[in-house]
C-alpha positions in Angstrom: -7.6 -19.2 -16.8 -6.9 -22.4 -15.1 -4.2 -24.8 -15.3 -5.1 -28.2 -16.2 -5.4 -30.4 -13.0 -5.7 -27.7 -11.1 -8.4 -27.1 -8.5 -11.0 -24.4 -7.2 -11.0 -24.1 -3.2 -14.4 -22.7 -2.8 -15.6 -21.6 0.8 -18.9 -21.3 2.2 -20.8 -17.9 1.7 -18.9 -15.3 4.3 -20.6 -11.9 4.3 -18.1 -10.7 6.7 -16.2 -9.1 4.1 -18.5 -5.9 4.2 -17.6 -5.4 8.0 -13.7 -6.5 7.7 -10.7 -8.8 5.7 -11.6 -12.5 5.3 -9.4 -15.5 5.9 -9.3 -18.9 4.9 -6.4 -21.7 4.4 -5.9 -23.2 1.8 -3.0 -25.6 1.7 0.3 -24.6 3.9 -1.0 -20.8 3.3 -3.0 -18.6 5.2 -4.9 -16.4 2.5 -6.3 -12.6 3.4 -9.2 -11.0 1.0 -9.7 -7.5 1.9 -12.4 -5.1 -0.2 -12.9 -1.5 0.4 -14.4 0.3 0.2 -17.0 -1.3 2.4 -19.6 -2.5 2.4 -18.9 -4.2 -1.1 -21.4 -3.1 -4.1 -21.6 -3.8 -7.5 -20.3 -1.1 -10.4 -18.5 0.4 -7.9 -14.2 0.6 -8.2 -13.2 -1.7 -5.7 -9.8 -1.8 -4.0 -8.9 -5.6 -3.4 -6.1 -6.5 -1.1 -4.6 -9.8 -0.8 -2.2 -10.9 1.8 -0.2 -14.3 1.8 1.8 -16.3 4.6 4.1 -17.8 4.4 4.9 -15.7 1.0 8.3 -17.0 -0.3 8.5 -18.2 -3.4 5.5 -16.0 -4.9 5.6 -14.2 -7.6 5.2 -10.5 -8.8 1.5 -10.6 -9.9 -1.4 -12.3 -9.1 -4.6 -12.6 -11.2 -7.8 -12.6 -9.2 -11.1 -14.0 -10.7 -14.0 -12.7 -10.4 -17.3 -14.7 -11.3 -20.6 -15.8 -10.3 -21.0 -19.7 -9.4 -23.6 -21.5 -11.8 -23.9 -18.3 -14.4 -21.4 -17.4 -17.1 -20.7 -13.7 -16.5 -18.2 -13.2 -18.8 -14.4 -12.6 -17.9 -13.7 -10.4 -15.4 -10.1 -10.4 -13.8 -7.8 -8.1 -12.1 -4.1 -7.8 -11.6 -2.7 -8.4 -7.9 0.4 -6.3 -7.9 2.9 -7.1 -4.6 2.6 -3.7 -2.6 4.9 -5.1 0.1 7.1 -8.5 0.9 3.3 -10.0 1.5 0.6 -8.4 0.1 -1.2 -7.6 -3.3 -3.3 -5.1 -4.2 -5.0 -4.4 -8.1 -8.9 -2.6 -8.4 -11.2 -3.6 -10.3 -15.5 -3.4 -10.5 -17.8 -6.1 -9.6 -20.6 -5.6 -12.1 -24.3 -6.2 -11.8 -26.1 -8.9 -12.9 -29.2 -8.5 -14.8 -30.8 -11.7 -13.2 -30.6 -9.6 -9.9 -28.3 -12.4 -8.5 -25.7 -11.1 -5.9 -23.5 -13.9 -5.4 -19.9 -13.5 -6.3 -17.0 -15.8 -5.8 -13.6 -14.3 -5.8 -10.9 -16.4 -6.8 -6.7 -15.9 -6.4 -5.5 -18.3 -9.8 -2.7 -20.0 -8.3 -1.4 -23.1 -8.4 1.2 -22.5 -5.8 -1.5 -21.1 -3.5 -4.2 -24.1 -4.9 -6.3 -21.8 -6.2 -8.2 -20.8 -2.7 -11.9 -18.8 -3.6 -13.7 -16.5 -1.9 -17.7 -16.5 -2.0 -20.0 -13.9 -0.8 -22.8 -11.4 -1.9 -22.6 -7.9 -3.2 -24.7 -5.0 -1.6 -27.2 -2.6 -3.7 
């Protein structure tokens, strides 16, 4: 859920998160999406790690937000728990859409962290 007045940083599509961890800024923070395993398909359970820096002040949990851009998919979040002073990690399942889209955005709810997004498309 967001926050009222609170913002979506959305990135261009980055594919690169099949082959490794992706990273974007988003504010004062540098932001790390990991996935395995890899490559990234649909309906399968998905290991997703995020790292933060600087990662003061953060708290326990984070809730990542899984959708499609421009189609209603339903809800479909998972837990970040902190692993380690830095990182997150929660699984979940990407699932397949019956339009036979493949575009996903993933997106860390934050308002400390300005709500940075992930976009990129599922495998088969």
């Amino acid at each position: 859920m967001l926050i009222a007045g609170s913002t979506l940083s959305a990135n261009p599509v980055d594919n690169t998160i099949h082959e490794k961890a992706c990273t974007i800024t988003s504010g004062s923070y540098t932001v790390t999406l990991n996935i395995d395993p890899k490559p990234v398909k649909h309906m399968k359970e998905l290991t997703f790690s995020v790292t933060v820096s600087p990662c003061d002040k953060l708290p326990a949990s984070l809730l990542l937000d899984l959708s499609m851009p421009g189609m209603a998919m339903g809800k479909n979040q998972v837990t970040l728990v902190k692993k380690s002073a830095c990182t997150y990690e929660g699984n979940g399942i990407i699932v397949r859409c019956m339009s036979g889209r493949t575009l996903w955005q993933a997106t860390i709810l934050s308002d400390e962290l300005n709500n940075p997004a992930f976009t990129f498309n599922v495998r088969e």
